[in-house]
C-alpha positions as CSV (number, residue, x, y, z in Angstrom):
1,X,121.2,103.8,59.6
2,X,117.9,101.8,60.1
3,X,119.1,98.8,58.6
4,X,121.8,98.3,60.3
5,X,120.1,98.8,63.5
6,X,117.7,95.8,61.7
7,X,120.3,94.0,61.0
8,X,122.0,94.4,64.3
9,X,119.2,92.7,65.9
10,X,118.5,89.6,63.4
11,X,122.2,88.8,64.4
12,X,122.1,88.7,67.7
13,X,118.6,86.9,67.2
14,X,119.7,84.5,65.0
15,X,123.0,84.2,66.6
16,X,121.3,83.4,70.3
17,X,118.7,80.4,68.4
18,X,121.9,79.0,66.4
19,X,123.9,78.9,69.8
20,X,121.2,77.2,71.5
21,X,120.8,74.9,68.9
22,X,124.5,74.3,68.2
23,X,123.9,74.7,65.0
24,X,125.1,76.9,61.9
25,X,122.3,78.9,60.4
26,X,122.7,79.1,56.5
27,X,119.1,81.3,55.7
28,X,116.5,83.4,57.7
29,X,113.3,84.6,56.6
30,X,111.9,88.5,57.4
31,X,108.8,89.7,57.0
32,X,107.5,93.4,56.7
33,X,104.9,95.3,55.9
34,X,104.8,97.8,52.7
35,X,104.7,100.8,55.1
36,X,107.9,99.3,57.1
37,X,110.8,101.5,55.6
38,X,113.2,99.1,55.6
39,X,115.6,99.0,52.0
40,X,115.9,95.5,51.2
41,X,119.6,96.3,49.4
42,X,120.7,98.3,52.4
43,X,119.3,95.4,54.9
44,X,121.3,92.5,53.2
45,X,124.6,94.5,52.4
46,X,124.0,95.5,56.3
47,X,123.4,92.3,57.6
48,X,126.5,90.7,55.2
49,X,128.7,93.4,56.5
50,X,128.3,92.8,60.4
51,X,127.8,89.1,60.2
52,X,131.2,88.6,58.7
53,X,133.4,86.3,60.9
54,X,130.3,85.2,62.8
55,X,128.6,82.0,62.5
56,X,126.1,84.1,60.6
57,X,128.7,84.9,57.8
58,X,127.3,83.7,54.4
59,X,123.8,83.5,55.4
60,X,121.1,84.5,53.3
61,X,118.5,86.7,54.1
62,X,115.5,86.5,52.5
63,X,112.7,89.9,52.9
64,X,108.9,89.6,52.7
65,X,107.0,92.7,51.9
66,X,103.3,91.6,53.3
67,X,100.7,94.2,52.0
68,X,98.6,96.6,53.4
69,X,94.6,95.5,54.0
70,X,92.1,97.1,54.3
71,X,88.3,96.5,55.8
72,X,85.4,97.9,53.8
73,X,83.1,99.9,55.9
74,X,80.1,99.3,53.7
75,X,80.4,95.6,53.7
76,X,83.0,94.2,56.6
77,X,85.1,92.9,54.0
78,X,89.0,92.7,54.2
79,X,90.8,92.8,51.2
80,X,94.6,93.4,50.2
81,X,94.9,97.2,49.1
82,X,95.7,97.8,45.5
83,X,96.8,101.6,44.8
84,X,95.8,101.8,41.6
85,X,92.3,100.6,42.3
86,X,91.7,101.7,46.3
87,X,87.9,100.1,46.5
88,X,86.8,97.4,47.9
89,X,86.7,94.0,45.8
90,X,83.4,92.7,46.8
91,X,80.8,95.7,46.9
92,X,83.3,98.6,45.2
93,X,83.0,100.6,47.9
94,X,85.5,103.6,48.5
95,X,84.9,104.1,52.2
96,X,87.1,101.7,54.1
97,X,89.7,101.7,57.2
98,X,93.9,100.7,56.5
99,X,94.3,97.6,59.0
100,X,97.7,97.9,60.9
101,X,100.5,97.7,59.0
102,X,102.8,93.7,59.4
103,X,105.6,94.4,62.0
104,X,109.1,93.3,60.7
105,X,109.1,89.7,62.1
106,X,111.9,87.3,62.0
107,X,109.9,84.8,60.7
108,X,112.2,81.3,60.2
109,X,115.4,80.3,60.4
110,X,117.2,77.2,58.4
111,X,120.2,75.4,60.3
112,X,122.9,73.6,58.0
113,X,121.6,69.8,59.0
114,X,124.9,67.3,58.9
């Protein structure tokens, strides 16, 4: 049910910059974070569902899984979290803080140039 809430939005998003552009939007880029629980099948098949007989039909969304930082509290370092190996890179130190997590951003659209 998320997803199509998700996608809900990037339509009427995407719809709103096309119409202002009068232009047909052919691709959109999204951007999440690895804690955002958003389905990337669900999301497109959503998104493909709604957007049918809408200038959005047959446009393809692209998803961007950003990954979760974190800053070492021995040595103010920030560094991308690996779970397999949660230390820091620089000093190895195990004491650190998770940096916010990357809201889902709509992050580009491309128009159909004639």
């Amino acid at each position: 049910m998320h997803e199509t809430m998700v996608a809900q939005s990037l339509l009427e998003m995407i719809s709103a910059e096309a119409a202002k552009r009068n232009a047909r939007p052919i691709g959109a880029k999204i951007s999440c974070g690895m804690l955002n629980p958003v389905n990337d099948e669900i999301l497109s098949f959503a998104f493909g569902a709604i957007a049918k007989s809408t200038v959005c039909e047959d446009l393809k969304l692209e998803i961007e899984h950003k990954p979760m930082n974190g800053q070492c509290k021995n040595c103010d370092s920030t560094f991308e979290l690996e779970l397999s190996h949660l230390v820091c890179p620089k000093c190895d130190g195990k004491d650190f803080e998770l940096l916010p997590n990357e809201p889902l951003t709509l992050e580009e659209i491309e128009f159909q140039t004639e």
